[in-house]
C-alpha positions in Angstrom: 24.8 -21.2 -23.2 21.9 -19.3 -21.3 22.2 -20.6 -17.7 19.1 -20.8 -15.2 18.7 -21.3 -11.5 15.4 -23.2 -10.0 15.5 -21.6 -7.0 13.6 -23.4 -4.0 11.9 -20.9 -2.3 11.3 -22.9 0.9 13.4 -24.2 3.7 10.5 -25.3 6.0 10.8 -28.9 7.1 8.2 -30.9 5.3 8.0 -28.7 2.5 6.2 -29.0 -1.1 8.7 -26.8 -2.5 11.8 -29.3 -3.6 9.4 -31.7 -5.1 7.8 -29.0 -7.1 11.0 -27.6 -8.2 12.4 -31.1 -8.7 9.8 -31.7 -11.2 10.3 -28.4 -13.0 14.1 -28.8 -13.1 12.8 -32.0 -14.9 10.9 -30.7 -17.6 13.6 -28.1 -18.4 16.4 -30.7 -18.3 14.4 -32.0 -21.9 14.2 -28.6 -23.4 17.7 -27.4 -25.2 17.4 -23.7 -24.6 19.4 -23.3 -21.9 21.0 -25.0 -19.0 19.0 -25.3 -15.7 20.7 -25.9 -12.3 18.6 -26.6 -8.7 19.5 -24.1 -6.0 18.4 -24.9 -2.7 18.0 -22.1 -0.3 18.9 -24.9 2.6 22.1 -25.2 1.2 23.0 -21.5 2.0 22.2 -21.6 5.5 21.5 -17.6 5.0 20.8 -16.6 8.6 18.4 -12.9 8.7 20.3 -10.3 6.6 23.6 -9.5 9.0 25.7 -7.6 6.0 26.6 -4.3 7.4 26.1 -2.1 4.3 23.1 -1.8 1.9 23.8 -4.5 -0.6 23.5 -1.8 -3.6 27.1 -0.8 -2.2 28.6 -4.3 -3.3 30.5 -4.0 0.0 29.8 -8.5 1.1 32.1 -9.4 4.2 30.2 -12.8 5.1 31.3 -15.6 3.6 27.8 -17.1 3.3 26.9 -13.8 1.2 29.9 -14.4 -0.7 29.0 -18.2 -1.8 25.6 -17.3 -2.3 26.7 -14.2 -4.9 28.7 -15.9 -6.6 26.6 -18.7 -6.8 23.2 -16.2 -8.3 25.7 -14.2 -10.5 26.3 -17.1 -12.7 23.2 -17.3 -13.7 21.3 -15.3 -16.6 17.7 -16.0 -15.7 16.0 -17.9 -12.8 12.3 -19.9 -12.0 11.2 -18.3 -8.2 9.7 -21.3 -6.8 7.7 -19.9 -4.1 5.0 -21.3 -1.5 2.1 -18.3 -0.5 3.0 -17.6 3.2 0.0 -15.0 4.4 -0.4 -14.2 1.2 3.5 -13.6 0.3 6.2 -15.6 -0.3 8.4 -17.3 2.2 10.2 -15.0 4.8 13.8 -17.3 3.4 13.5 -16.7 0.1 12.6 -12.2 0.9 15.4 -12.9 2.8 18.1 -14.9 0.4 16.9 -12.1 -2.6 17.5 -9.4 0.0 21.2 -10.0 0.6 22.9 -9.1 -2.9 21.8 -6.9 -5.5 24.5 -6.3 -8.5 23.9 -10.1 -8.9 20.1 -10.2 -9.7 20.5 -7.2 -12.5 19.7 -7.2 -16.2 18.8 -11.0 -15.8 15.0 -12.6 -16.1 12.7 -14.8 -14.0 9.6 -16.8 -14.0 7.6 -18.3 -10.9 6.6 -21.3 -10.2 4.0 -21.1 -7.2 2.2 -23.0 -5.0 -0.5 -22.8 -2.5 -4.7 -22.4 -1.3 -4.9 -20.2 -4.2 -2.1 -21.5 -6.3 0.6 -18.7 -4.6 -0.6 -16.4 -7.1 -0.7 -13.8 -4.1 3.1 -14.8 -3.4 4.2 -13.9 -6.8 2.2 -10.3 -6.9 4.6 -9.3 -4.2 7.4 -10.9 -5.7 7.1 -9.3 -9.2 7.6 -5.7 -7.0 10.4 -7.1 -5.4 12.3 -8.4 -8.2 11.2 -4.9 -10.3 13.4 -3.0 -7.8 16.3 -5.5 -8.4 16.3 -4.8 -12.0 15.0 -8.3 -12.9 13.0 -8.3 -16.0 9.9 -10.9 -15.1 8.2 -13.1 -17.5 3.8 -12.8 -17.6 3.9 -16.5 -17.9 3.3 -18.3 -14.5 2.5 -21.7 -13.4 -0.1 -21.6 -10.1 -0.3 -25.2 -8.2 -3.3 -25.4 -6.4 -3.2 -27.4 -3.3 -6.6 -28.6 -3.7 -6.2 -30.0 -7.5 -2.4 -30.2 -7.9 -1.8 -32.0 -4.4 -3.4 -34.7 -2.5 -3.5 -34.4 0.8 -2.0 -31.0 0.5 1.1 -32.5 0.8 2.2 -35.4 -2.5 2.6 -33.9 -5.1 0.0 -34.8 -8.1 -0.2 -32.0 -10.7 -2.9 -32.3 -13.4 -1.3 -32.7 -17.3 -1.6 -29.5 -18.3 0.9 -28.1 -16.2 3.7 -29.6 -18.0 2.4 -26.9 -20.9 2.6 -24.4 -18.7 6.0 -25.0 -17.4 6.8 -24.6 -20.9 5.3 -21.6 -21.9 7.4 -19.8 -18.8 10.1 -21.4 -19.7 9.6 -20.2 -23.4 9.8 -16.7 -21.9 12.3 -16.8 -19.9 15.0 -18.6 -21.8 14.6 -15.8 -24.4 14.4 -13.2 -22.0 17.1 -14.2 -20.2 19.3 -14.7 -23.7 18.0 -11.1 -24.9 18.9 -9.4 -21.8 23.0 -10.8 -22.6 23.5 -7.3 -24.4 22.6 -5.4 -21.1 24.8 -7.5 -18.6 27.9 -7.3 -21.4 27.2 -3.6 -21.7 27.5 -2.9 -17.6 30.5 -5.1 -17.7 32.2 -3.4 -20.4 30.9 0.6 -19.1 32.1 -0.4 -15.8 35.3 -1.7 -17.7 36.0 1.5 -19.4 35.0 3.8 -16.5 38.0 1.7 -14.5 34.9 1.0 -11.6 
């Protein structure tokens, strides 16, 4: 079974990020298509990249890179839930993707954003930054306004159509992340027979 990871983007205190991913792990836990796990970046307690080596070389010596690999690999596809910091994402969650790199390739994602201007801005830099990791993304994205989709800014109120478009992303990526199973099986078995 296609697995996928809702990925908090945010470990600020007080954020709107683990209600927002809470909901979406929600509406995915209905669909049938593929299991969805929460991953909370607090959980990894990732302090600023400290590996010594580029993490292209594969080389992890910290044990906190070493839970949190192993933790991304066994996924197939992921939901970036992001908030739009200065029009970008969250300095954790550049900073979680920016540790590993075998992990992330051949798989699929889809955002999930939230913000003044729905995070939109958050996820143009992200689709460059998972493009480099080899992460096929998904055109389908869900934009929470903090004007219409929170009140206060801060509880969480999102208008009824955004359950549709949790959907549609989720319609992408579950079969993106199930088409791209012939890729990840290929590496494995090249890098099998080449005795890397």
């Amino acid at each position: 079974m296609t697995r996928i990871g809702i990925i908090i983007g945010s470990t600020r205190p007080g954020r709107n990020g683990e209600t927002v991913a809470r909901w979406v792990h929600d509406i995915a836990s209905k669909r049938v298509d593929a299991e969805y796990e929460l991953v909370d970046l607090k959980d990894f307690n990732l302090p600023h990249l400290d590996e010594m080596t580029p993490p292209s070389m594969g080389q992890y010596t910290q044990p906190h890179t070493l839970r949190w690999a192993e933790k991304i690999a066994s996924f197939d596809g992921y939901v970036f839930v992001t908030p739009e910091y200065n029009h970008s994402t969250s300095g954790a969650l550049k900073n979680a993707i920016d540790f590993i790199y075998a992990e992330w390739n051949n798989k699929a994602a889809g955002f999930v954003s939230y913000g003044s201007v729905g995070g939109t801005r958050a996820v143009e830099h992200l689709r460059l930054v998972v493009a480099e990791l080899q992460i096929a993304d998904v055109r389908a994205q869900v934009a929470l306004s903090l004007f219409t989709d929170f009140e206060n800014f801060s509880v969480f109120k999102p208008g009824p159509h955004q359950v549709d478009a949790v959907n549609t992303m989720l319609d992408q990526l579950a079969a993106w992340s199930g088409a791209l199973a012939t890729l990840r099986t290929g590496t494995t078995m090249a890098t099998a027979q080449s005795g890397t």
